[in-house]
TORVORO-598687 format. One line per field, with one value per atom (N, C-alpha, C): residue number from 1; residue in one letter; chain; x, y, z. Coordinates in pm, 1 decimal, m for minus. Each point is the difference from the previous one (the first is absolute). Layout:
BEGIN
seq: [NUM / ...]
type: [a / ...]
mol: [A / ...]
u: [X / ...]
v: [Y / ...]
w: [Z / ...]
END
This chain:
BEGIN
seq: [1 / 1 / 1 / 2 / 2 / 2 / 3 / 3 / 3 / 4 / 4 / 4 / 5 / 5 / 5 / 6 / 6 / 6 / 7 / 7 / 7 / 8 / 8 / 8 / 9 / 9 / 9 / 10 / 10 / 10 / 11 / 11 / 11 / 12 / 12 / 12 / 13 / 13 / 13 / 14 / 14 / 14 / 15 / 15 / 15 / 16 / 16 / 16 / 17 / 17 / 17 / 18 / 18 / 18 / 19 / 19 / 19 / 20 / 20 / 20 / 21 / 21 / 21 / 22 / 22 / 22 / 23 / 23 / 23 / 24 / 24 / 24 / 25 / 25 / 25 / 26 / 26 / 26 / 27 / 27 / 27 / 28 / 28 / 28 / 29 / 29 / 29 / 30 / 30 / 30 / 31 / 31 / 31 / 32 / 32 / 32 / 33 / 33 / 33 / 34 / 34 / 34 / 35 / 35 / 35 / 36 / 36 / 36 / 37 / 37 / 37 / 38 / 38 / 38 / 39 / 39 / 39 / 40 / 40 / 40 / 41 / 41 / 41 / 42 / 42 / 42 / 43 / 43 / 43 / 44 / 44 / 44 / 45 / 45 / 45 / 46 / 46 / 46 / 47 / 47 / 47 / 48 / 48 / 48 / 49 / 49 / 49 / 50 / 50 / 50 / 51 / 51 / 51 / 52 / 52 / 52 / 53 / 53 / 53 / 54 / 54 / 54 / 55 / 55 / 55 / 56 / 56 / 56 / 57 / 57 / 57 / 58 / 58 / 58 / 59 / 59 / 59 / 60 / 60 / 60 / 61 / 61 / 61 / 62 / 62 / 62 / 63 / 63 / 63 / 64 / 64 / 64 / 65 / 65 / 65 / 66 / 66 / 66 / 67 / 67 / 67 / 68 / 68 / 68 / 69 / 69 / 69 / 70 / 70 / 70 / 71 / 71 / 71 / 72 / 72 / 72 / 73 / 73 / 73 / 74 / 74 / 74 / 75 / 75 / 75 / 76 / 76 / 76 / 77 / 77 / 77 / 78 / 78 / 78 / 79 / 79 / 79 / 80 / 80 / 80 / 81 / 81 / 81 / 82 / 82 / 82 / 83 / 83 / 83 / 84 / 84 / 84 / 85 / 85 / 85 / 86 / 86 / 86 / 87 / 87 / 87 / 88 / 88 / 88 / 89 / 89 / 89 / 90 / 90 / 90 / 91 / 91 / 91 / 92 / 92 / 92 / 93 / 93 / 93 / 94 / 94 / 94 / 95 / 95 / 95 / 96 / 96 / 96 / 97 / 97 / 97 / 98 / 98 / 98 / 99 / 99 / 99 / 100 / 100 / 100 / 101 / 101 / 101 / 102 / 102 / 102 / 103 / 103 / 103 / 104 / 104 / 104 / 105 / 105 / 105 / 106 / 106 / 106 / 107 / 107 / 107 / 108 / 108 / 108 / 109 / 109 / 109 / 110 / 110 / 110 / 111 / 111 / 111 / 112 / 112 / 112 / 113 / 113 / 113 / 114 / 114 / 114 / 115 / 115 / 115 / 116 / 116 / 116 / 117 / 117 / 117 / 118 / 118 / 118 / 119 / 119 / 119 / 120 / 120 / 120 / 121 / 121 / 121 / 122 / 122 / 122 / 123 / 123 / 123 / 124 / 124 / 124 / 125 / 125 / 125 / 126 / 126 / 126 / 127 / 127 / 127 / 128 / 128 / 128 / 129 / 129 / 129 / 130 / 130 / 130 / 131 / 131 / 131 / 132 / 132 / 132 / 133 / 133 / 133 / 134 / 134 / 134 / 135 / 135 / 135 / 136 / 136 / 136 / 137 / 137 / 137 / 138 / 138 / 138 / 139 / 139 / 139 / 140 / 140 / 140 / 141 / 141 / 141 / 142 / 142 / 142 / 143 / 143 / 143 / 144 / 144 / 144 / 145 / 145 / 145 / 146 / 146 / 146 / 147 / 147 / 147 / 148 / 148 / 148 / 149 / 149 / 149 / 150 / 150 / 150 / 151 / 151 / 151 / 152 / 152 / 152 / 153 / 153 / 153 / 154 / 154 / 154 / 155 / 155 / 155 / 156 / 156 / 156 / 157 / 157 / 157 / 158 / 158 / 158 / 159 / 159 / 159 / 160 / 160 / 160 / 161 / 161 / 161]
type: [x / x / x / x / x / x / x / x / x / x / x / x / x / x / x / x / x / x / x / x / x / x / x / x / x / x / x / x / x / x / x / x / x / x / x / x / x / x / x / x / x / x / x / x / x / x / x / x / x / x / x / x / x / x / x / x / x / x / x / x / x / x / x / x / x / x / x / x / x / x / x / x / x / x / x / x / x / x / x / x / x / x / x / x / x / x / x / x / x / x / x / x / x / x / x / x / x / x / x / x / x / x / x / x / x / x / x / x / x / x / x / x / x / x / x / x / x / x / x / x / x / x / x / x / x / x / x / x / x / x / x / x / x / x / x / x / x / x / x / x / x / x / x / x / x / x / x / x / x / x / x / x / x / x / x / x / x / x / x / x / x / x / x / x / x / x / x / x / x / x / x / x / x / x / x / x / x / x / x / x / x / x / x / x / x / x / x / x / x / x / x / x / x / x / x / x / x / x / x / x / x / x / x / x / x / x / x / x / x / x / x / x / x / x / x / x / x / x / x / x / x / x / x / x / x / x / x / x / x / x / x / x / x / x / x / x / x / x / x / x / x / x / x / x / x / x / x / x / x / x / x / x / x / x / x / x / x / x / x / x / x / x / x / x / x / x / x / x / x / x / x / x / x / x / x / x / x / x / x / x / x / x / x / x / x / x / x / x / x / x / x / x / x / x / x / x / x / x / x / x / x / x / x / x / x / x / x / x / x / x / x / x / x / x / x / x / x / x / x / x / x / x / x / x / x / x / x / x / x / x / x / x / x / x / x / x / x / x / x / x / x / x / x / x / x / x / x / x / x / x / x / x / x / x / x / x / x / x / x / x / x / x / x / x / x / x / x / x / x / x / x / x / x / x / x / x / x / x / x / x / x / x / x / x / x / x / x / x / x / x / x / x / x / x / x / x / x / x / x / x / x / x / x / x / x / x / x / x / x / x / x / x / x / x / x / x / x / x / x / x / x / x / x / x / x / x / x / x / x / x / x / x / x / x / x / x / x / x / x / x / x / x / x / x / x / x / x / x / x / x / x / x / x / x / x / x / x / x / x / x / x / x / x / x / x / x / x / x / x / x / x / x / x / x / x / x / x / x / x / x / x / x / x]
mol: [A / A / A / A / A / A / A / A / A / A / A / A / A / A / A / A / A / A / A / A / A / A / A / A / A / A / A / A / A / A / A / A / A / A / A / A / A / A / A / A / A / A / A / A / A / A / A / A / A / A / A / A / A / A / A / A / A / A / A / A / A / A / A / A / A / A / A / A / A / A / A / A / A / A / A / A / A / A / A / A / A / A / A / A / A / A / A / A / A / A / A / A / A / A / A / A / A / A / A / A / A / A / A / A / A / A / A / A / A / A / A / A / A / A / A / A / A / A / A / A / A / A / A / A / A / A / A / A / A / A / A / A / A / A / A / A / A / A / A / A / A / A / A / A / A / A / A / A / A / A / A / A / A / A / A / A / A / A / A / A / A / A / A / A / A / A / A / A / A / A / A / A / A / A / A / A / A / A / A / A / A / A / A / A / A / A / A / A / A / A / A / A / A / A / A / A / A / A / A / A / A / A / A / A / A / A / A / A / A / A / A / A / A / A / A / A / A / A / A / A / A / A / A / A / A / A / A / A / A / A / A / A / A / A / A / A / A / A / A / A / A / A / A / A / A / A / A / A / A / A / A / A / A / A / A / A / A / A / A / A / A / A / A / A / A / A / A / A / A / A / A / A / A / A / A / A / A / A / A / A / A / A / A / A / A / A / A / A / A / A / A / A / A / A / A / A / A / A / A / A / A / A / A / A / A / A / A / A / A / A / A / A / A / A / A / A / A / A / A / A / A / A / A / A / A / A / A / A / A / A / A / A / A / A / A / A / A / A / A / A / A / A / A / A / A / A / A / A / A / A / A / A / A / A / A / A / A / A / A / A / A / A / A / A / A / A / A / A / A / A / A / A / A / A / A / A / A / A / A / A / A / A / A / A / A / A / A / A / A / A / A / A / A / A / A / A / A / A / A / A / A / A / A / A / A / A / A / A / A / A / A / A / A / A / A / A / A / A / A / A / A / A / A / A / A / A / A / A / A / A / A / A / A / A / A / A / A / A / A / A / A / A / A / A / A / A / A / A / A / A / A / A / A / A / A / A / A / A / A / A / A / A / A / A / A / A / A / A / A / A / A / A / A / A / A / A / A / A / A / A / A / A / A]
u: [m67.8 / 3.8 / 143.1 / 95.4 / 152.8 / 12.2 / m14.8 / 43.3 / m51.5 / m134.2 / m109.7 / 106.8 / 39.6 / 38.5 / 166.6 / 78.0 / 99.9 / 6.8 / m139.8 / 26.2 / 30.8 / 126.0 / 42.8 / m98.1 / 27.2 / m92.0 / 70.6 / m17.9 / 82.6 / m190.3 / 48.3 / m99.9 / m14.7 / m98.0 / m15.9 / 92.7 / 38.4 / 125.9 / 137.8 / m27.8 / 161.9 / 56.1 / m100.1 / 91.0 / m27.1 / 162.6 / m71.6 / m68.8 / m97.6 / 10.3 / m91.4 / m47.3 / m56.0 / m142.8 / m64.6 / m126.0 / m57.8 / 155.0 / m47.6 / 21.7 / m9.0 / m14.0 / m145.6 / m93.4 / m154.4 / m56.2 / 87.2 / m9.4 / m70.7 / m139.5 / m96.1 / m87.2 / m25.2 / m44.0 / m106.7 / m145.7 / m80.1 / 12.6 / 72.3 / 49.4 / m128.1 / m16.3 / m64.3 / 87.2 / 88.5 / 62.4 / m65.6 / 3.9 / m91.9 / 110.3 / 26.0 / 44.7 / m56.9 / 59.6 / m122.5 / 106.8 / m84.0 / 26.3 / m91.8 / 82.6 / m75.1 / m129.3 / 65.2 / m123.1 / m55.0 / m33.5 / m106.0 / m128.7 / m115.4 / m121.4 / m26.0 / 74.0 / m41.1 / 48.1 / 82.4 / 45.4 / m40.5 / m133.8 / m61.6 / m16.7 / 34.7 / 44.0 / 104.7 / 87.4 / 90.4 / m108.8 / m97.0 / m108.1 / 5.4 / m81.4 / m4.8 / 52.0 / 158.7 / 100.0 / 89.0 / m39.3 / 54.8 / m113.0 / m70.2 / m162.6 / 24.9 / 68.4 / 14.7 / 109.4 / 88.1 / 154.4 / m15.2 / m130.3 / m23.2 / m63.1 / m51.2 / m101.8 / 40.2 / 87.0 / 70.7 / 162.0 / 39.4 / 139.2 / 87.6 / m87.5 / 82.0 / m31.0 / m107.2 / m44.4 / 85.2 / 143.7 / 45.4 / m12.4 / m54.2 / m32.3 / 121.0 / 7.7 / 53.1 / m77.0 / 27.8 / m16.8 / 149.3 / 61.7 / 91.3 / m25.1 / 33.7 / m20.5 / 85.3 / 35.2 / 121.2 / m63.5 / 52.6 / 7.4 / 50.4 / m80.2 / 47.4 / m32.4 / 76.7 / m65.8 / 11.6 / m13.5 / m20.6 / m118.7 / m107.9 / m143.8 / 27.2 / 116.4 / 24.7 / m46.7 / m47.7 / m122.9 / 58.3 / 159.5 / 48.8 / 110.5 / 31.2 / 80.3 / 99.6 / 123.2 / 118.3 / 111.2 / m57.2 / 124.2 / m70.3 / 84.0 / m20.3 / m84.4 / 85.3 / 24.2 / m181.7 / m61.8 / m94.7 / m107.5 / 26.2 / m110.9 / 11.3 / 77.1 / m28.8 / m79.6 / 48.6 / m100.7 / m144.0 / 4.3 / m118.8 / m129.4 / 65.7 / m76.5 / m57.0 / 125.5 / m24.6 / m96.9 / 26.8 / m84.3 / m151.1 / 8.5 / m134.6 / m60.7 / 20.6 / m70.2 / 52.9 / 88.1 / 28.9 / 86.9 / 37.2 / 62.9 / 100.8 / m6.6 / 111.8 / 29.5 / m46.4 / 47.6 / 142.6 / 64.7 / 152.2 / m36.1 / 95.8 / m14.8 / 167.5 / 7.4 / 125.9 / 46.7 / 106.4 / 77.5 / m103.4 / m4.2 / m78.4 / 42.6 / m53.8 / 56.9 / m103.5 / 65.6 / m32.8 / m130.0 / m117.6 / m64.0 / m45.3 / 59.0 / m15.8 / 99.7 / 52.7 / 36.9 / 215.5 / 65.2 / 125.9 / 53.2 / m20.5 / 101.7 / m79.5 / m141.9 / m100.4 / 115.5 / m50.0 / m6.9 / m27.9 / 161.5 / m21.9 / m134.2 / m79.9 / m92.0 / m118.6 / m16.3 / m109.0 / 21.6 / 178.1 / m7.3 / m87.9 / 28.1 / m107.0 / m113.7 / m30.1 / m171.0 / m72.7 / 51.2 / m87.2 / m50.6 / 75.1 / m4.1 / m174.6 / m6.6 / m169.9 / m100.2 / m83.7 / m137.0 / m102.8 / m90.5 / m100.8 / m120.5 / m97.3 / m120.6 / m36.6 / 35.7 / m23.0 / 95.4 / 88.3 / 82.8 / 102.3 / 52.5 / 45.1 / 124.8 / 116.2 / 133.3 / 78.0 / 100.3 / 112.1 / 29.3 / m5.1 / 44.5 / m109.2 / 70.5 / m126.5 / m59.8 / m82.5 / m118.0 / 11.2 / 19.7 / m68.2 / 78.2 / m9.2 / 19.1 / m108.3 / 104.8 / m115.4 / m39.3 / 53.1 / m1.1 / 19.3 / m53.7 / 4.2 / 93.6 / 44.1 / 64.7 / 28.7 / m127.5 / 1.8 / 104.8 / 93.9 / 97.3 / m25.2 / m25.7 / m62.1 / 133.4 / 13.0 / 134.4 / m21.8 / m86.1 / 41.3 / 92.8 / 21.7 / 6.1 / m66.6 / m144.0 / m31.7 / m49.5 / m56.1 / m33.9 / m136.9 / m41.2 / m172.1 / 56.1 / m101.1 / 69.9 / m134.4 / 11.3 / m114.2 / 41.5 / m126.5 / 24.2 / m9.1 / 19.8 / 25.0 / m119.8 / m134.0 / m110.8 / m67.5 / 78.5 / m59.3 / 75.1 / m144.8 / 75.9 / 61.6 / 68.9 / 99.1 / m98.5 / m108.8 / m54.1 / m152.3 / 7.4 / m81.8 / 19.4 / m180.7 / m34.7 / 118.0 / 21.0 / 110.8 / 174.9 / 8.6 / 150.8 / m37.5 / m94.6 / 1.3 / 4.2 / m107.0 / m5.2 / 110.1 / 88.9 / 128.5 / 94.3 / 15.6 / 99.6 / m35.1 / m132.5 / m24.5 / m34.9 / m24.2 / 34.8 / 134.5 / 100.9 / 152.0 / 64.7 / m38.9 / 91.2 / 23.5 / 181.7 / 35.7 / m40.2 / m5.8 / m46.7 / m100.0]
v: [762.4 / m139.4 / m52.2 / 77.3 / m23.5 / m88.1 / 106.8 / m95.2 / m124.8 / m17.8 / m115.8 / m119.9 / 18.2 / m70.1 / m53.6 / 96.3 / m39.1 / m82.4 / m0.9 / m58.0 / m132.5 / m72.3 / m134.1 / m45.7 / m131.6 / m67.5 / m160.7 / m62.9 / m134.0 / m59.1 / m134.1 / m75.8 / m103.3 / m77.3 / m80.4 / m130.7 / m23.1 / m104.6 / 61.4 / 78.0 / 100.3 / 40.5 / 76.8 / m51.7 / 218.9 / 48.2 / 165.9 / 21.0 / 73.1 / 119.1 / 103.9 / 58.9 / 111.6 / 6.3 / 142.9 / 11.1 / 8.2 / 16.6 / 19.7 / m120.2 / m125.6 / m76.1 / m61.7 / 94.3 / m20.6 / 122.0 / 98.9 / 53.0 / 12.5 / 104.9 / m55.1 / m116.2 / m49.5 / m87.1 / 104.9 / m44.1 / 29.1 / m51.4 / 27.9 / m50.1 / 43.1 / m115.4 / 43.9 / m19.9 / 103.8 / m26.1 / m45.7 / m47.6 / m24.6 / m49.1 / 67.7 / m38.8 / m83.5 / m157.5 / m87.4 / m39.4 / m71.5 / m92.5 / m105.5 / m83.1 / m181.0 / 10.1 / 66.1 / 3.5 / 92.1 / 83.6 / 106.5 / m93.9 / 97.6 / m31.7 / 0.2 / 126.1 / m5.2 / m123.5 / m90.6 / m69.8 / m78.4 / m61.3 / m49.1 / 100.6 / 125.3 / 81.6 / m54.9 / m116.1 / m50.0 / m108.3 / m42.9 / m74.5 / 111.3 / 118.9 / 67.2 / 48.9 / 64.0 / 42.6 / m145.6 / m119.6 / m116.5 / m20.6 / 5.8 / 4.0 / 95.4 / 136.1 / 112.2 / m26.1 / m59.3 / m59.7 / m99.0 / m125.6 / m63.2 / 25.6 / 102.9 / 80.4 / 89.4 / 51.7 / 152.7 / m70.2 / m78.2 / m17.2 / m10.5 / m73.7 / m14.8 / 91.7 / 109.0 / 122.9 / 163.9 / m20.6 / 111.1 / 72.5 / m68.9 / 1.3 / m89.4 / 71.2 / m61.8 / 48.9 / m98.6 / 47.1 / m2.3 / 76.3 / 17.0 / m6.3 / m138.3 / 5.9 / 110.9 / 51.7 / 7.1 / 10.7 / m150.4 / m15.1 / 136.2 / 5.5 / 85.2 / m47.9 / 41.0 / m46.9 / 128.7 / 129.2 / 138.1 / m30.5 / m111.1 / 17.7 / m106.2 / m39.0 / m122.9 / m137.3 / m20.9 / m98.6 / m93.8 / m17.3 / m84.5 / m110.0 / m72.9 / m118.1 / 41.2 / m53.8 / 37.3 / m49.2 / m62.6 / m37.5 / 25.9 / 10.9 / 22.6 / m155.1 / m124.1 / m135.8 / m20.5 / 59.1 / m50.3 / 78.1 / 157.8 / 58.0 / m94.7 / m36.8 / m79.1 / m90.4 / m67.3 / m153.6 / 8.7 / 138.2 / m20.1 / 136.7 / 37.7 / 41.4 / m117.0 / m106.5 / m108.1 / m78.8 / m40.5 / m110.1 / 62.0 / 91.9 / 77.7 / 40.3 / 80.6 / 120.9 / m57.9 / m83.9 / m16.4 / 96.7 / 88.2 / 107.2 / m35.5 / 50.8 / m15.2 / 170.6 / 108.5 / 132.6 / 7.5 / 59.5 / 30.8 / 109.5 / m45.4 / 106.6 / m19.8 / 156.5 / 29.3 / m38.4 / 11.3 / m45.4 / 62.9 / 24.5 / 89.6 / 131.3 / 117.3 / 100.4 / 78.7 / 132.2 / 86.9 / 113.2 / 23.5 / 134.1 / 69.8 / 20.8 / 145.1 / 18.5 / 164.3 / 32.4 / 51.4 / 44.8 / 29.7 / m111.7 / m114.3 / m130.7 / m82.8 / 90.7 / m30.4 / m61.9 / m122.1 / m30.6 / 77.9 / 57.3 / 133.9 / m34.7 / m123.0 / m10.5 / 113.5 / m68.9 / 28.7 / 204.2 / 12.0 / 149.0 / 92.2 / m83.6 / 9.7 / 63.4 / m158.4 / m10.9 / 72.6 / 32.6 / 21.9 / 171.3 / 32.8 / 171.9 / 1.8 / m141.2 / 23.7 / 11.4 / 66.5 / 55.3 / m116.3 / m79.8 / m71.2 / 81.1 / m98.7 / 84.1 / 91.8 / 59.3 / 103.8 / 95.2 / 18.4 / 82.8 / m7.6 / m122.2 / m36.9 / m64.9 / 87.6 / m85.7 / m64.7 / m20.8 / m38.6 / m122.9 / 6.5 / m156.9 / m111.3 / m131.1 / m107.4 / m41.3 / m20.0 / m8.9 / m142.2 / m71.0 / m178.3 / m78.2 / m136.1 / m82.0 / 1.7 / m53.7 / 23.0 / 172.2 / 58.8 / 117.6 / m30.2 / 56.5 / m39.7 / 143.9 / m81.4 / 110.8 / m19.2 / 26.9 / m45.1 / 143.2 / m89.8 / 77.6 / m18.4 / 86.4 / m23.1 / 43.3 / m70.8 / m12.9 / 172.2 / 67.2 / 168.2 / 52.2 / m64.2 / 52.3 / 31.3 / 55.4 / 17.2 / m80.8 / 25.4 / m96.2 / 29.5 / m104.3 / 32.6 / m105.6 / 86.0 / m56.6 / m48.9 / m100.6 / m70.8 / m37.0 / 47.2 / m77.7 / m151.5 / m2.7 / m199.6 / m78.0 / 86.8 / m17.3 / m38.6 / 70.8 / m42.9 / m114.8 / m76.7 / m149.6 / 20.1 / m97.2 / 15.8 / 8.1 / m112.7 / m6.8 / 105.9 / 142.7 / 87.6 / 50.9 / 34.3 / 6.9 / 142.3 / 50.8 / 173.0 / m85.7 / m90.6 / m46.5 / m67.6 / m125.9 / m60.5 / 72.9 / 122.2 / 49.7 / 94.2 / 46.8 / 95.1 / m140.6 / m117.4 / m87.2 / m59.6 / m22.6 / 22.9 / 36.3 / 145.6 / 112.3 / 74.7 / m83.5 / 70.0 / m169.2 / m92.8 / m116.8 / 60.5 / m41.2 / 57.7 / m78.6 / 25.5 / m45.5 / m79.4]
w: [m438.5 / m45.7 / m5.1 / m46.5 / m0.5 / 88.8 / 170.4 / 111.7 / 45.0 / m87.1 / 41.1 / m40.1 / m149.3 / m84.7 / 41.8 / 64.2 / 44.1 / 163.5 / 22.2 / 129.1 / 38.3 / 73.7 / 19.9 / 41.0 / m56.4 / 67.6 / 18.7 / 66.4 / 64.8 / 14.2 / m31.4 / 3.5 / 66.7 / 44.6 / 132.7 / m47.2 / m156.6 / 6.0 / 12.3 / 50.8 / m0.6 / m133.5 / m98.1 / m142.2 / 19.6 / m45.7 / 0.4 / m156.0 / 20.3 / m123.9 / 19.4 / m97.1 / 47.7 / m24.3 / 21.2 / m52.9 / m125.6 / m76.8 / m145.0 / m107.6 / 104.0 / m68.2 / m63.6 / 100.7 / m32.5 / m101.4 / m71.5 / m52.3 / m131.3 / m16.3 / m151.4 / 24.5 / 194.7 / 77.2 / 29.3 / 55.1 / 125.2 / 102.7 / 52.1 / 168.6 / 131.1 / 50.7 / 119.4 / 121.5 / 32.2 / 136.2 / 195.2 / 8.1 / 119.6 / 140.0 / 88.1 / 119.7 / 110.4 / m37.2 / 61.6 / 141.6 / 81.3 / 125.4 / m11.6 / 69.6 / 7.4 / 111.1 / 122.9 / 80.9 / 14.1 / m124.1 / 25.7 / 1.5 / 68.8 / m54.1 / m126.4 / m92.2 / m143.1 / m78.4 / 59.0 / m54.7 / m120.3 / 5.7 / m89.6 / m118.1 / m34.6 / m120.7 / m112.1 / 59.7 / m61.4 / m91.1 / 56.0 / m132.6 / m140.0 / 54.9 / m132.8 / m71.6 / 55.3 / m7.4 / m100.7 / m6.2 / m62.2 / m112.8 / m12.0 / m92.1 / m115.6 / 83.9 / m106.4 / m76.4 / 68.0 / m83.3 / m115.1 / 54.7 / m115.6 / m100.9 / 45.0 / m171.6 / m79.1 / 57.4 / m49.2 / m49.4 / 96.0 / 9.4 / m168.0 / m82.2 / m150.7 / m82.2 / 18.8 / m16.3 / m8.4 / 132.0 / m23.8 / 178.7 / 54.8 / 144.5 / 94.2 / 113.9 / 119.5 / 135.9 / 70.9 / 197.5 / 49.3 / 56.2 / 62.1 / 146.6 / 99.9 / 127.6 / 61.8 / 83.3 / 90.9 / 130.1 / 45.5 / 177.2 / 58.0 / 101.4 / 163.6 / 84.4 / 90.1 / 138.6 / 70.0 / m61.3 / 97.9 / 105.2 / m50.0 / 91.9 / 72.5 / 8.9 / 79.1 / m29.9 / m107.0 / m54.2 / m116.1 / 26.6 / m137.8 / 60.4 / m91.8 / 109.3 / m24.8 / 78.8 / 21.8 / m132.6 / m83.6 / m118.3 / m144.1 / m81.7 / m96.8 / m88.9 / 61.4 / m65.6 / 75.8 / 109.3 / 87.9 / m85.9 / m45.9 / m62.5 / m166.2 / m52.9 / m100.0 / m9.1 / 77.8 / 51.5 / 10.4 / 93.6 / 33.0 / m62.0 / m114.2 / m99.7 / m105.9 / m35.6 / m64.3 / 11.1 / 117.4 / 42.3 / 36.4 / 82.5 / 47.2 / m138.2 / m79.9 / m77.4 / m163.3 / m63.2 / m68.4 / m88.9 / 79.3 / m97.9 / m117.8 / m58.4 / m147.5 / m69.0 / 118.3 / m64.9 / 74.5 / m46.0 / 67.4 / 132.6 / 75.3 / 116.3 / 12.5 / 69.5 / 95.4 / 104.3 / 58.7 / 155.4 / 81.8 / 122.1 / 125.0 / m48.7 / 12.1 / m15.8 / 89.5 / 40.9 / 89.2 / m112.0 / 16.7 / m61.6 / 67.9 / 106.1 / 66.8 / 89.4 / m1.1 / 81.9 / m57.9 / 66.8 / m31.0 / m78.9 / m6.6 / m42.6 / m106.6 / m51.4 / m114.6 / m133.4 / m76.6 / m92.0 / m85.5 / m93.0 / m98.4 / m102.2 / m37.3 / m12.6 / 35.5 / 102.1 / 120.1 / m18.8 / 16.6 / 11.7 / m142.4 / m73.6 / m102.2 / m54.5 / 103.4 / m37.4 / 94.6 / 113.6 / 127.7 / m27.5 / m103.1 / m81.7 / m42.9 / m47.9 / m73.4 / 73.2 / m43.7 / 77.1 / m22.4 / 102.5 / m23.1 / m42.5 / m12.8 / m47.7 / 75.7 / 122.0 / 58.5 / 53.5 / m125.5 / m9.2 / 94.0 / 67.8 / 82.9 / 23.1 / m36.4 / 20.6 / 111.2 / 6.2 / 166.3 / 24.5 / 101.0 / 27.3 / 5.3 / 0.3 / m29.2 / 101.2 / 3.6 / 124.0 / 67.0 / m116.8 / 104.5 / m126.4 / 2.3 / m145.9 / m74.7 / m99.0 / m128.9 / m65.5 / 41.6 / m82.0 / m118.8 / m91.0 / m161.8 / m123.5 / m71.1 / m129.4 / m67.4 / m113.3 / m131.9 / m71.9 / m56.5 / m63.4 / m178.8 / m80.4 / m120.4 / m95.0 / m108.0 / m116.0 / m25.8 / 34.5 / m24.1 / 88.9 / 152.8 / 126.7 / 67.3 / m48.5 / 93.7 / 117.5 / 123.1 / 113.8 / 82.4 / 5.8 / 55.0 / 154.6 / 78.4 / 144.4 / 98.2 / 39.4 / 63.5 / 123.5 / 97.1 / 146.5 / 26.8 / 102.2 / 20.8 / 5.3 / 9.8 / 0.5 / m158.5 / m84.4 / m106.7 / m36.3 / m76.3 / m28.7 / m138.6 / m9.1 / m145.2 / m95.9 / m21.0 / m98.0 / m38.6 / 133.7 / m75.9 / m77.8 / m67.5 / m120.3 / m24.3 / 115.8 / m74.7 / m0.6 / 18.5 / m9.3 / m117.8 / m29.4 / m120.4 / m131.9 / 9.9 / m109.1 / m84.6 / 116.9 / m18.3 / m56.3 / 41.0 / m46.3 / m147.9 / m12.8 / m168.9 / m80.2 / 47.3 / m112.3 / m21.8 / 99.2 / m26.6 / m48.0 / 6.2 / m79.7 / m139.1 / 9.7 / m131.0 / m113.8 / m88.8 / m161.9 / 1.8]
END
């Protein structure tokens, strides 16, 4: 958890800080793109922010474009989370989660086993990682939607107080 917690993080207004500023948070980290197919995940992924969000909860975006599937600026993925999906969870600059030049994030998270005992690198967007105020981390494929019943129920039975 140390390294979870020390990991930089730069944000899509350019402002730095780190991971432990969501700290004693339920964070759902999620590595999104604008033109995935999953795209429309950013509905529920914004749904979960407004119900949870004053609760003790966050969604943490962070853009990639490893799948090739994200626009080219930072100022363009803003916009067009805004305007498209309404987002109001904080997300990061583009960052890399896989591979030698991984987002010490990502180097992380990619350690956790999904429900089928299954760690490594990230498969597609939208990979999911619910990071819980214990540390520990439950890890979901891109297939599962934010708002299943096994992500909802882990985010409020770990909201703090």
């Amino acid at each position: 958890m140390t390294a979870l917690v020390d990991a930089p993080l730069t944000m899509l207004d350019g402002r730095e800080t780190s991971f432990a500023e969501f700290a004693g948070r339920v964070v759902l980290v999620v590595n999104v793109a604008s033109r995935c197919g999953l795209a429309p995940q950013y509905e529920q992924l914004e749904a979960l922010q407004r119900q949870y969000g004053d609760r003790g909860f966050t969604v943490l975006g962070v853009p990639s474009n490893q799948f090739l599937q994200e626009l080219s600026s930072e100022d363009k993925i803003a916009e067009y989370c805004s305007t498209t999906w309404g987002v109001t969870f904080p997300m990061t600059e583009k960052a890399k989660v896989n591979g030698k030049k991984r987002h010490p994030l990502y180097a992380e998270l990619v350690e956790t086993k999904d429900a089928h005992g299954l760690a490594g690198p990230i498969t597609w967007n939208f990979e999911k990682f619910l990071v819980l105020p214990s540390g520990k981390v439950h890890r979901f494929r891109p297939n599962v939607k934010p708002d299943a019943p096994e992500i909802v129920q882990l985010i409020e039975a770990n909201l703090p107080g």
